[in-house]
C-alpha positions as CSV (number, residue, x, y, z in Angstrom):
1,X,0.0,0.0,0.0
2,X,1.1,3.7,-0.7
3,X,2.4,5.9,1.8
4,X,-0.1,8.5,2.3
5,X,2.4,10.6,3.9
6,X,0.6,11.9,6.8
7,X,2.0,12.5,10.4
8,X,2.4,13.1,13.4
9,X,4.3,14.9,16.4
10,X,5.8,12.9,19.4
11,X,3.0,15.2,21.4
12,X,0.3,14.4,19.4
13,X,1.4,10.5,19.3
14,X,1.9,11.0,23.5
15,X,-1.5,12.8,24.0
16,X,-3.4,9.7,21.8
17,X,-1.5,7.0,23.8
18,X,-2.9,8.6,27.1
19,X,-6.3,8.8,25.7
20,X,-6.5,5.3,24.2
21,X,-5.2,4.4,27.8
22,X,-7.8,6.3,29.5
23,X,-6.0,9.0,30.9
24,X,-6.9,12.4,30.6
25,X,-4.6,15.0,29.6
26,X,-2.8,16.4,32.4
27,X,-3.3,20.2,32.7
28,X,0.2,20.9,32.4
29,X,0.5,19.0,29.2
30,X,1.5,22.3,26.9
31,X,-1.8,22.9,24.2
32,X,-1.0,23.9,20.7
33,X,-3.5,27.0,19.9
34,X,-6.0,26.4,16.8
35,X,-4.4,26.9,13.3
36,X,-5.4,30.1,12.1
37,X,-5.6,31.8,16.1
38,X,-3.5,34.3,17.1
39,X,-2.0,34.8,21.0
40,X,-3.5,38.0,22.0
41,X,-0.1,40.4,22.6
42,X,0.5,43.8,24.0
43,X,1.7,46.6,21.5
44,X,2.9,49.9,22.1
45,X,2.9,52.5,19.8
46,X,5.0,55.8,19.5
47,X,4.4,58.7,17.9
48,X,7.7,60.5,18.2
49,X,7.8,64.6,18.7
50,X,10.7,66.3,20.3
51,X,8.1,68.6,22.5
52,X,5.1,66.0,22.5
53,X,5.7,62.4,22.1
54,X,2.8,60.4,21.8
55,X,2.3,56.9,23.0
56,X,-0.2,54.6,23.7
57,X,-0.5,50.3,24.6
58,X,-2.8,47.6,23.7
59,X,-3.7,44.3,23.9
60,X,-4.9,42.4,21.5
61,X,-7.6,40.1,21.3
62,X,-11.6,39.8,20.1
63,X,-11.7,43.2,21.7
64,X,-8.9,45.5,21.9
65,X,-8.2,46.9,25.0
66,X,-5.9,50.1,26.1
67,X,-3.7,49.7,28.7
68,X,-1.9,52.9,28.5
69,X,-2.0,56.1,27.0
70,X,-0.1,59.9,27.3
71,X,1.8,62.5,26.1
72,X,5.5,62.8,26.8
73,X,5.4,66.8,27.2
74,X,8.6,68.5,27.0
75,X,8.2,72.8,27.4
76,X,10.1,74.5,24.7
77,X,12.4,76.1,27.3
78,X,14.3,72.8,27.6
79,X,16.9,72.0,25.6
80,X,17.2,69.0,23.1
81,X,18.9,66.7,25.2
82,X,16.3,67.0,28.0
83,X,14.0,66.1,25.7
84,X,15.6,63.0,24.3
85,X,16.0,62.0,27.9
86,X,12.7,62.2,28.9
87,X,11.5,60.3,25.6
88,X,13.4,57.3,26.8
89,X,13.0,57.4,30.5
90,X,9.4,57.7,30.4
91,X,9.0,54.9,27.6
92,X,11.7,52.9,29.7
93,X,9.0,53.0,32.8
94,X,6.1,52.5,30.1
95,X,7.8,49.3,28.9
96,X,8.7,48.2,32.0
97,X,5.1,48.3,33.3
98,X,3.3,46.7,30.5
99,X,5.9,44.2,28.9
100,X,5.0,44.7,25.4
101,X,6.2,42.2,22.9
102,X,6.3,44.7,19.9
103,X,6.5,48.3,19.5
104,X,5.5,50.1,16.6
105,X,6.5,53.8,15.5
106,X,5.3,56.4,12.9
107,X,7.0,55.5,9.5
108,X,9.4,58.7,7.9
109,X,8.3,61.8,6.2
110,X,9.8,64.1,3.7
111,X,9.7,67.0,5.9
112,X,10.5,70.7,3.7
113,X,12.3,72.0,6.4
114,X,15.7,70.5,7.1
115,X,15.4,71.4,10.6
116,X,12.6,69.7,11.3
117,X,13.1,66.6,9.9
118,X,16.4,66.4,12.1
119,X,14.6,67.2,15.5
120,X,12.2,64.9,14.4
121,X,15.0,62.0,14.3
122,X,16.3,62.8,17.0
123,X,13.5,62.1,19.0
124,X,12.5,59.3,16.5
125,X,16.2,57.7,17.7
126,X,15.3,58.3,21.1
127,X,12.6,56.2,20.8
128,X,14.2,53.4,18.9
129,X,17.4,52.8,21.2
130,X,15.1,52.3,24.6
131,X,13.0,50.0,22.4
132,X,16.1,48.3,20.9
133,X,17.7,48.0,24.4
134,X,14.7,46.3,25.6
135,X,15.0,44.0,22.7
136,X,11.8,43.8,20.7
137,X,10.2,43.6,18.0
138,X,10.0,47.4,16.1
139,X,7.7,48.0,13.0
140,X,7.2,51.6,11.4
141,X,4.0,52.3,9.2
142,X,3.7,55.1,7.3
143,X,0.9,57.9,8.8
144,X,-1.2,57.5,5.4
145,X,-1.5,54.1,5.9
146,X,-2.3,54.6,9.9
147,X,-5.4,56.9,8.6
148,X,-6.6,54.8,6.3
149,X,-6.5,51.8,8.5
150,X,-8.4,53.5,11.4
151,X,-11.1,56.0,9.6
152,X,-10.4,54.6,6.2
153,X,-9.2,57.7,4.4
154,X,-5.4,58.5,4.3
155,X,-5.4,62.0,4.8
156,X,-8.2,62.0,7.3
157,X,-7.4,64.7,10.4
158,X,-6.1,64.3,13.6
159,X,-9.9,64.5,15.0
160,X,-11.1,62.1,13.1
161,X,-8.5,59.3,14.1
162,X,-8.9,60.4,18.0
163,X,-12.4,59.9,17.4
164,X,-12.0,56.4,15.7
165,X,-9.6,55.1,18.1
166,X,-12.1,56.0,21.1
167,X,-14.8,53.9,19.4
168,X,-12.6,51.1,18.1
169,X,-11.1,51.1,22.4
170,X,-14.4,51.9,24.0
171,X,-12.4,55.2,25.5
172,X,-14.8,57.1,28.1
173,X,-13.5,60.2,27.0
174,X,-11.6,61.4,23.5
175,X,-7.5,60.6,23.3
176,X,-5.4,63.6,23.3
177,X,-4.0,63.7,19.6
178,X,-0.7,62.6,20.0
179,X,-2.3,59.5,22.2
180,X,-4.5,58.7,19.3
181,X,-2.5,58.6,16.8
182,X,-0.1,56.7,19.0
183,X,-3.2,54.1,19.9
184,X,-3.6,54.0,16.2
185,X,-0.1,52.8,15.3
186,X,-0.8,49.9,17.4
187,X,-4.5,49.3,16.4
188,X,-2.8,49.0,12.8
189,X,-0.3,46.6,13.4
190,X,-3.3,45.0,15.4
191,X,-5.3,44.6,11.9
192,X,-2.2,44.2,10.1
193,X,-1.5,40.8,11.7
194,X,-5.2,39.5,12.5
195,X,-5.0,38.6,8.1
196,X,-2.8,37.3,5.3
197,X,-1.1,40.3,4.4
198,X,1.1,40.8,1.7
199,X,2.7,43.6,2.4
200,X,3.4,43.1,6.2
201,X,5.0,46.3,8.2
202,X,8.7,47.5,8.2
203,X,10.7,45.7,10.7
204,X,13.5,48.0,11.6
């Protein structure tokens, strides 16, 4: 007879032995999860400003839930490397409290004005060493694609994503901007991962 060339694991040929025996599975016995479902994790997402970084954490699931959101406020009286330093102090605590698995930031812009576009990487880098030294996974996704994840236009305003991201998170009361658009980095890599996607987000 032909080999039909199906088989099994040594779990799966353990876990029929016990039940043929009568044993139940012990509870400790490690379960694989369905084909197809995905672990629920916990994503943070950071919306990097030199004055005002946004962030915002989630868990995944049927339901998304927030875990944290705020605004890393920075006056304009301090000077750049104040900043940067409490960018990555505060998201060292934030990490440290919620032990996210991924973090996800704002993709890069051609910005018209030099300057800008190099305080903006500087607090982008902030960012991306404290994630880095905390070794996990780091996606970027471009704002267009953010917008038209969350209210399905790509150059929706800031309102209308706050307002998204409160019903999509069941928020009492309406995200501060940078918090929502923070919340909807990591609501997109949420959606991103839930499907077959071709196109997958940016590791970097």
């Amino acid at each position: 007879m032909a080999n039909s060339g199906v088989g099994i694991s040594l779990q799966q040929f353990e876990q029929m032995n016990r039940r043929l025996s009568g044993k139940a599975a012990r509870a400790a016995d490690p379960v694989a999860a369905p084909a197809g479902k995905r672990v629920p994790q916990v994503i943070l997402g950071v919306d990097p400003s030199l004055r005002g970084t946004g962030y915002g954490v989630i868990r995944t699931g049927a339901q998304p839930v927030a875990l944290a959101q705020g605004m890393i406020a920075c006056p304009k009286d301090w000077e750049h490397s104040r900043c940067l330093a409490a960018i990555g102090r505060t998201l060292r605590e934030v990490i440290l409290q919620h032990q996210p698995q991924v973090c996800v930031v704002e993709g890069l812009f051609f910005a018209q004005n030099l300057k800008t576009a190099i305080i903006m990487g500087e607090a982008r880098g902030a960012a991306l060493a404290v994630m880095g030294e905390a070794g996990l996974e780091v996606y970027e996704i471009a704002t267009r694609k953010v917008k038209q994840a969350v209210v399905g236009y790509g150059a929706a305003q800031k309102v209308a994503v706050a307002k998204m991201v409160q019903r999509m998170l069941h928020l009492a009361e309406l995200p501060a901007p940078d918090a929502a658009d923070a919340l909807a980095l990591a609501l997109t890599h949420a959606q991103e991962y839930s499907r077959y996607n071709l196109n997958p987000p940016k590791r970097i």
